[in-house]
VOGU-3710 file (C-alpha; in Angstrom, 3 decimals, decimal comma):
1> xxxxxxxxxx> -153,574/-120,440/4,499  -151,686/-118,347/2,053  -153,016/-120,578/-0,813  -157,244/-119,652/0,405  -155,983/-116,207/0,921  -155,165/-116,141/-2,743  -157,570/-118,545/-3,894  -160,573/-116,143/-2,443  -159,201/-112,920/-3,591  -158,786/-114,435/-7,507
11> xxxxxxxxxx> -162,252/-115,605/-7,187  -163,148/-112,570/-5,739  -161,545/-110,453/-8,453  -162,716/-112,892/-11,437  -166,306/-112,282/-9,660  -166,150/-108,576/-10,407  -164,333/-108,614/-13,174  -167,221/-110,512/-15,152  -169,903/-108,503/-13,397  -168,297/-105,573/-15,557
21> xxxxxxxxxx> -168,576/-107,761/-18,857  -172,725/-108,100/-17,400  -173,440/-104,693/-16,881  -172,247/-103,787/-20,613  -175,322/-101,108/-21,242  -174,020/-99,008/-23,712  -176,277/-96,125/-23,191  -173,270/-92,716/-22,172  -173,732/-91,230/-25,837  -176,966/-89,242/-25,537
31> xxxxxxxxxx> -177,870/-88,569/-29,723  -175,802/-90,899/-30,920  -178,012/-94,285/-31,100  -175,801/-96,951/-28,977  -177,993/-99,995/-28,344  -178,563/-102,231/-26,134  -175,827/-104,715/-25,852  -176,395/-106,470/-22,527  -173,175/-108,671/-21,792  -171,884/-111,805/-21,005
41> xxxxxxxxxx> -172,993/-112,886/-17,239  -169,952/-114,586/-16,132  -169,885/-113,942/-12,184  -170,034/-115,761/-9,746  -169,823/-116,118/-5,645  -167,092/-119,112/-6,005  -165,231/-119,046/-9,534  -165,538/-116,755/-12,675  -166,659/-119,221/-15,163  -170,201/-120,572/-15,086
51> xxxxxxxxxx> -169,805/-124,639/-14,152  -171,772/-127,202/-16,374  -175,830/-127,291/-15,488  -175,384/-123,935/-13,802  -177,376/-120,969/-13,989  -176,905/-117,446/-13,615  -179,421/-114,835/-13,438  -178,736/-110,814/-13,706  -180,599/-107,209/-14,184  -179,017/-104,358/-14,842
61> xxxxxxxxxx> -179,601/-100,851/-14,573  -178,503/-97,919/-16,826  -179,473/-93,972/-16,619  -177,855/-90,972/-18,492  -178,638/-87,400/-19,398  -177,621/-86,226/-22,722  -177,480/-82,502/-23,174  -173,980/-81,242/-24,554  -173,664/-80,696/-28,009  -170,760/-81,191/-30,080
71> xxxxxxxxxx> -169,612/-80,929/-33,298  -166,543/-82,805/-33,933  -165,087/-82,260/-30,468  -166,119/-78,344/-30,027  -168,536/-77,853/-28,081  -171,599/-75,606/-28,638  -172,627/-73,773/-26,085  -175,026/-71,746/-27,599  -176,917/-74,264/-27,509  -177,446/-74,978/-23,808
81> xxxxxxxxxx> -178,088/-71,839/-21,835  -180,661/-72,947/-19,652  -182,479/-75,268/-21,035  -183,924/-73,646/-23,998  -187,543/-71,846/-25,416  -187,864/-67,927/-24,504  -187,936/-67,090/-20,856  -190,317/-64,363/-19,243  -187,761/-61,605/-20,127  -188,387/-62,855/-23,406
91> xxxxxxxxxx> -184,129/-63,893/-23,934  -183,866/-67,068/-25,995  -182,768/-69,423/-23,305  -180,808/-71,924/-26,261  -182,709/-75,140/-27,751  -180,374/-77,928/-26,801  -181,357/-81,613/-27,196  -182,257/-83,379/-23,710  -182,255/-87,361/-24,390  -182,746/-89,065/-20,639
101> xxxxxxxxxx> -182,774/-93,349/-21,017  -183,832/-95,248/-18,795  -182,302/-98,684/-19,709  -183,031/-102,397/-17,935  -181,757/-105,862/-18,910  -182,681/-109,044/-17,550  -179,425/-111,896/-18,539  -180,010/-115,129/-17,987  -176,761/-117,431/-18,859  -176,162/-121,599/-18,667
111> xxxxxxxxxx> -173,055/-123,322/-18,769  -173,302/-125,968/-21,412  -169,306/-126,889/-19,819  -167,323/-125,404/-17,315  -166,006/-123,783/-20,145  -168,616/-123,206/-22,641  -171,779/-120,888/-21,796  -174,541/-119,534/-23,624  -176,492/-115,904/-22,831  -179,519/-114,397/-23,654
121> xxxxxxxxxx> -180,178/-110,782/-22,939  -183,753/-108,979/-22,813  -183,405/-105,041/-22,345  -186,421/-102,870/-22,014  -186,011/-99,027/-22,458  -187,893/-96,017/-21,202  -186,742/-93,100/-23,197  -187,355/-89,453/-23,602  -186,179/-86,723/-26,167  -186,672/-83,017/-24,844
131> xxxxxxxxxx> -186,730/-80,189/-27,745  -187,377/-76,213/-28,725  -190,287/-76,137/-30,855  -190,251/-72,299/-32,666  -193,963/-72,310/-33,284  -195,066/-69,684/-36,442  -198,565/-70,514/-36,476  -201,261/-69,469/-35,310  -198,997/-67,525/-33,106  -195,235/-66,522/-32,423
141> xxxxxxxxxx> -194,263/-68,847/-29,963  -190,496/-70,458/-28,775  -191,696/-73,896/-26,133  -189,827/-76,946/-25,170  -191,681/-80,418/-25,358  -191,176/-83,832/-25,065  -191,565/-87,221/-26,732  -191,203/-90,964/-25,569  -190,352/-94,033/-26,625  -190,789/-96,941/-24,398
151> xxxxxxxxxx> -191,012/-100,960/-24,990  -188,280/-104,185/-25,111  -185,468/-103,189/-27,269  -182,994/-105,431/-29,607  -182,933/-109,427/-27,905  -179,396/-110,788/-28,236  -178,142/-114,170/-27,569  -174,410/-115,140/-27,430  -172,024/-117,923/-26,774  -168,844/-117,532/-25,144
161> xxxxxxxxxx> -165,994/-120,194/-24,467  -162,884/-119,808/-22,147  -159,308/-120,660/-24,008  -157,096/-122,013/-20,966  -159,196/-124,449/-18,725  -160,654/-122,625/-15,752  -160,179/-125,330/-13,172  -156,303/-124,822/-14,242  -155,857/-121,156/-15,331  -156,621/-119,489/-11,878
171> xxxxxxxxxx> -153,920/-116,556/-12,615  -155,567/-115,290/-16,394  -157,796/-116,288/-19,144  -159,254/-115,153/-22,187  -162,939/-115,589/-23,272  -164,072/-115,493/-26,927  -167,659/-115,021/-27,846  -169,788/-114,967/-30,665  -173,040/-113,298/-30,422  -176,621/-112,782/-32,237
181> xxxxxxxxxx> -178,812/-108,933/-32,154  -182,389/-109,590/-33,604  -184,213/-106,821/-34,496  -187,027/-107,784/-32,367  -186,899/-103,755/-30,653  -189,375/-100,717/-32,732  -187,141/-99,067/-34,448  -190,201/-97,129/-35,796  -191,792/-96,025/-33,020  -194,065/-92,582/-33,285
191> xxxxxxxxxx> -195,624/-90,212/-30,481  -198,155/-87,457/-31,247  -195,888/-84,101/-31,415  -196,399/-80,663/-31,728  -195,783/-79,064/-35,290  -194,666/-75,384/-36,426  -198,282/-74,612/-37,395  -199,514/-75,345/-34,611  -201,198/-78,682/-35,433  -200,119/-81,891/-33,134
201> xxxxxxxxxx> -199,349/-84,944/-35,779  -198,235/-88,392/-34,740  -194,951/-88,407/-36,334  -191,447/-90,815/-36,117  -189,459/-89,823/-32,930  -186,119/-89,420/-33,204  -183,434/-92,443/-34,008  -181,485/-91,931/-30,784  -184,923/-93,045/-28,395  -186,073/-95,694/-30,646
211> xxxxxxxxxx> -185,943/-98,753/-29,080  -184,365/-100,766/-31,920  -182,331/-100,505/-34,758  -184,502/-102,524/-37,394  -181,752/-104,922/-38,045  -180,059/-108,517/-37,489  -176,495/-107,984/-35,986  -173,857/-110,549/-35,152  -171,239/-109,611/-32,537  -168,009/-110,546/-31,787
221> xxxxxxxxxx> -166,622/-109,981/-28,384  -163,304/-110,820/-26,106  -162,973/-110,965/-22,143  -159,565/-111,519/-20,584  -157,896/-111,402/-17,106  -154,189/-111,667/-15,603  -152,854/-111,324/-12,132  -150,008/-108,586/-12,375  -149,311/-108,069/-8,976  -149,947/-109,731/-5,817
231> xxxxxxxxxx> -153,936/-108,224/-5,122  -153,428/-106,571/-8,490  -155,121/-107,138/-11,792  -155,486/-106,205/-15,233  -158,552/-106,769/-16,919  -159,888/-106,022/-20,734  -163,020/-107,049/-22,702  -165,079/-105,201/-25,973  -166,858/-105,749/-28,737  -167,810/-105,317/-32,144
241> xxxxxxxxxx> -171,009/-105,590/-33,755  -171,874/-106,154/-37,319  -174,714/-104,669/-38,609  -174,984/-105,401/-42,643  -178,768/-104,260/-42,881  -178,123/-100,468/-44,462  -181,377/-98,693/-43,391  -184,782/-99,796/-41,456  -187,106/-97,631/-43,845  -188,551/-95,395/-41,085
251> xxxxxxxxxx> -187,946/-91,733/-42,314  -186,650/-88,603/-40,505  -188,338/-86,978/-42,802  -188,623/-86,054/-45,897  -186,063/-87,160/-49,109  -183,824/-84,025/-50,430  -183,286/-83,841/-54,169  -180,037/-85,563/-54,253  -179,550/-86,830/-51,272  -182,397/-89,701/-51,545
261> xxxxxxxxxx> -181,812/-92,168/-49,102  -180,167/-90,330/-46,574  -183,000/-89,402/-44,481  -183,965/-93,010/-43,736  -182,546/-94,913/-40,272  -179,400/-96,733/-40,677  -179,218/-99,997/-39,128  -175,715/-98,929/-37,696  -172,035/-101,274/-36,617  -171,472/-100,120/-33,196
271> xxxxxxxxxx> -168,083/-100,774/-31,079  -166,971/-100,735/-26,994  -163,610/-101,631/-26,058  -162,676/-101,331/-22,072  -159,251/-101,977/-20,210  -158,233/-101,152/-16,137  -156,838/-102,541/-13,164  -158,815/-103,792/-9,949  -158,140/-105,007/-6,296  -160,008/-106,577/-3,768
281> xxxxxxxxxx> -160,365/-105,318/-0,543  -162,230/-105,862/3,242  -161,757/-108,485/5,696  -162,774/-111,606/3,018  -161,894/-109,749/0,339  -165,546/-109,383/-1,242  -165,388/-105,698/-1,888  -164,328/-105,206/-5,269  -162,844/-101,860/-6,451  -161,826/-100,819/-10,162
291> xxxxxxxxxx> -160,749/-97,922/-12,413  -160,924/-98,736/-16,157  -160,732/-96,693/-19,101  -163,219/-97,060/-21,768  -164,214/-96,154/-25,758  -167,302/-96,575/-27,643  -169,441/-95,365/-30,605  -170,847/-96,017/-33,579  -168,739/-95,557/-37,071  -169,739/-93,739/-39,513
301> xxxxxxxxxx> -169,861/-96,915/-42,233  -170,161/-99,934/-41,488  -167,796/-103,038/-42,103  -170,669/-104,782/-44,366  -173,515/-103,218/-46,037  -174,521/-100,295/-47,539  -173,989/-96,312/-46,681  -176,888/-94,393/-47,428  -178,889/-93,937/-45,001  -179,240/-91,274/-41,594
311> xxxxxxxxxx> -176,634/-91,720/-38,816  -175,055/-89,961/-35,974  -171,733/-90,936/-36,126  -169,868/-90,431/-33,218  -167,639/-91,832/-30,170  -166,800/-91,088/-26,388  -163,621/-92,082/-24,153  -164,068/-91,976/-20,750  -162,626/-93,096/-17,473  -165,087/-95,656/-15,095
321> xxxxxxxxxx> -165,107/-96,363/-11,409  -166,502/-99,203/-10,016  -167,153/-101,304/-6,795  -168,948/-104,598/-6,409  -170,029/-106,839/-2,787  -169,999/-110,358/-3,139  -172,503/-111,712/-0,362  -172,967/-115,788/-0,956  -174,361/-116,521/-4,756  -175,038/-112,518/-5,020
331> xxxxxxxxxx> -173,414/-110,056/-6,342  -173,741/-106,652/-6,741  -171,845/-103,596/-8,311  -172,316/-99,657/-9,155  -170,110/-98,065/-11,514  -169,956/-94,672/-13,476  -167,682/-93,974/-16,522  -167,066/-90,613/-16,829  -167,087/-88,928/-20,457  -164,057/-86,806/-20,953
341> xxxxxxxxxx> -163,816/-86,695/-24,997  -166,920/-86,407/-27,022  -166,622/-86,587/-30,703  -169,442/-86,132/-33,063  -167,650/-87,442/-36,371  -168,617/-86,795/-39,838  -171,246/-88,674/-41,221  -172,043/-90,532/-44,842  -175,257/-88,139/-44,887  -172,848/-85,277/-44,272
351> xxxxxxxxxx> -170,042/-85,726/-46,911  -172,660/-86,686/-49,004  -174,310/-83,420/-48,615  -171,016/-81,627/-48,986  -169,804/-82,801/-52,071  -173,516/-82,142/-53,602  -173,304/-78,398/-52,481  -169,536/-78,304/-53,444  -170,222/-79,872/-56,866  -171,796/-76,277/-57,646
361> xxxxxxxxxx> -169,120/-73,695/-56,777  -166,491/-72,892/-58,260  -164,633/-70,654/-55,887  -162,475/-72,857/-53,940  -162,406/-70,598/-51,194  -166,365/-70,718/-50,908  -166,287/-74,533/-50,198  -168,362/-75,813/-47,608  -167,477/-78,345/-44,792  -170,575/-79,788/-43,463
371> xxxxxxxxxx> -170,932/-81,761/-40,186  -173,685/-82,196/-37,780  -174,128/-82,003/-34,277  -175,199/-84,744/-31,072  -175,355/-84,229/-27,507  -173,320/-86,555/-25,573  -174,083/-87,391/-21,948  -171,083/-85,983/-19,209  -171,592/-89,269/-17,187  -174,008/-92,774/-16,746
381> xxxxxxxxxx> -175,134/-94,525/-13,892  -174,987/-97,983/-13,920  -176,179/-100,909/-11,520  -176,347/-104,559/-11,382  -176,993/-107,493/-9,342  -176,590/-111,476/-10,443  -177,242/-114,468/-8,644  -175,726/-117,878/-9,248  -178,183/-121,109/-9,163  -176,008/-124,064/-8,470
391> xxxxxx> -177,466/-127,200/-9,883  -174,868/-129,549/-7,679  -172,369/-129,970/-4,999  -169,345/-129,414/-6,826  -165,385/-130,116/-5,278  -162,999/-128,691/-7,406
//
């Protein structure tokens, strides 16, 4: 009896635990461009690893609301009154930056062995950028708009293998996986948008909505487990991903003497690295609760390739809650990482600028530090569900 009870709540725990590797969606920085990532799809109703001729089919659902801006970690509230343009008392009301995603991938995973799997991940975006537009022409006028960019972002396909043997290693284990990000997503998309003069033009939207990145990544990625307690475990998993293309060639807009290059889209390295505790709770244990701390971001250069080229740079730490249900070959979980440092870090495109304008004075105490801004999201919302397809009977 005391061996099921056990049994069930490691299963149970291993269940959730790889749910939270699935519903990866790196989408809580707001201007700075996280992608897609998707996850590895690991859970499962009876065991954590995915047995051989198995399926496993997921979606998952990510929303956030960028609007605080930051440079460095000080935030600007200047630039977020309420919500920005000229109200009827004719006050400037701020011009912040809204980005709201709407983010959805569909993960579809095979185990080649009970301990070998392969993934493939297909997210599809729905985003929107809201700005201040101070129009000049052919009238005075302070507005907000908006622009979208909508359509299937970055593919990615990985393989992932378990070190200890699952069927033995019911206490811990560590996953290792290696993973593909084609560049399938526009990373160019446009969207007809009003100009200072007046005019509407159909012009590239912003880097943080586009759907894609522009270039081929490879990722490499870690899962691991480990009873620590009796009902108790700790849990950790992240990822790096390599991005060696420097820039996409779609423009921000136009090149400044000396700083050529720097206005074009960087096909940026992006990182995520999560760690917490969890316990299983309710009658058969299939209630799944969590609290995890968690960092990601983008760097401002990359490990290969080149630098020049337009970034946000940036990073967030937050803490995450989570639950999941286990109901037969289902599963499903809700969880919400909270942002509680934001960190816009200095860019290539900004040092690059500094040194330029510092090359030309002489006065050290006139030298300029220059560093741009990005609104970071306070919180995401994130859902998922997966559902095992057993090929076979299986005794283990």
């Amino acid at each position: 009896m005391l061996k099921n009870t056990f049994t069930n709540l490691s299963f149970a725990f291993i269940a959730f635990f790889a749910l939270l590797l699935s519903t990866k969606n790196i989408h809580a920085q707001g201007c700075v461009p996280i992608r897609q990532m998707g996850g590895t799809v690991t859970c499962s109703s009876n065991s954590y690893n995915i047995d051989k001729g198995d399926f496993q089919v997921g979606v998952n659902y990510n929303y956030y609301h960028s609007w605080k801006h930051f440079v460095g970690t000080d935030e600007q509230p200047q630039r977020q009154t309420t919500g920005g343009g000229i109200g009827p008392d004719g006050v400037d009301r701020g011009d912040a930056v809204n980005n709201y995603s709407k983010a959805t991938d569909l993960n579809l995973s095979y185990g080649i062995t009970h301990r070998l799997q392969i993934n493939a991940t297909l997210p599809y975006v729905s985003n929107e950028r809201s700005q201040v537009l101070k129009q000049v022409m052919p009238k005075k006028d302070t507005f907000r708009y908006s622009v979208f960019a909508n359509g299937l972002a970055d593919i990615r396909l990985s393989i992932n293998y378990w070190i200890f043997d699952p069927l033995k290693a019911k206490k811990g284990n560590l996953m290792l996986g290696l993973g593909v990000k084609l560049n399938n997503g526009k990373y160019d998309a446009t969207y007809d948008t009003p100009q200072s003069d007046g005019t509407i033009k159909n012009v590239i939207v912003d880097q943080s909505i586009q759907p894609g990145d522009g270039g081929i990544g490879v990722s490499v990625e870690f899962s691991g487990f480990r009873e620590i307690t009796k009902a108790i475990y700790g849990f950790a998993n992240g990822y790096y991903l390599f991005n060696p293309k420097q820039s996409n060639g779609a423009a921000k807009s136009a090149p400044k003497v000396g700083l050529e290059g720097y206005e074009i889209f960087a096909c940026p390295d992006q990182y995520f690295l999560r760690g917490g505790f969890m316990t299983a709770v309710g009658k058969h244990k299939n209630i799944n609760l969590s609290v995890a701390s968690r960092w990601e971001g983008v760097p401002a250069y990359d490990v290969f390739g080149g630098e020049i080229a337009y970034r946000r740079p940036g990073y967030v730490v937050a803490v995450e809650g989570g639950i999941s249900v286990k109901a037969g070959n289902s599963t499903f979980s809700f969880n919400v990482p909270y942002n509680f440092i934001k960190n816009r870090i200095q860019s290539a495109a900004d040092i690059a600028s500094q040194d330029l304008q510092n090359s030309k004075i002489t006065d050290a105490t006139k030298l300029v530090h220059v560093q741009g801004d990005a609104a970071f999201a306070d919180y995401s919302i994130n859902l998922g569900y997966s559902y095992r397809i057993n090929t076979m009977k299986k005794i283990h």
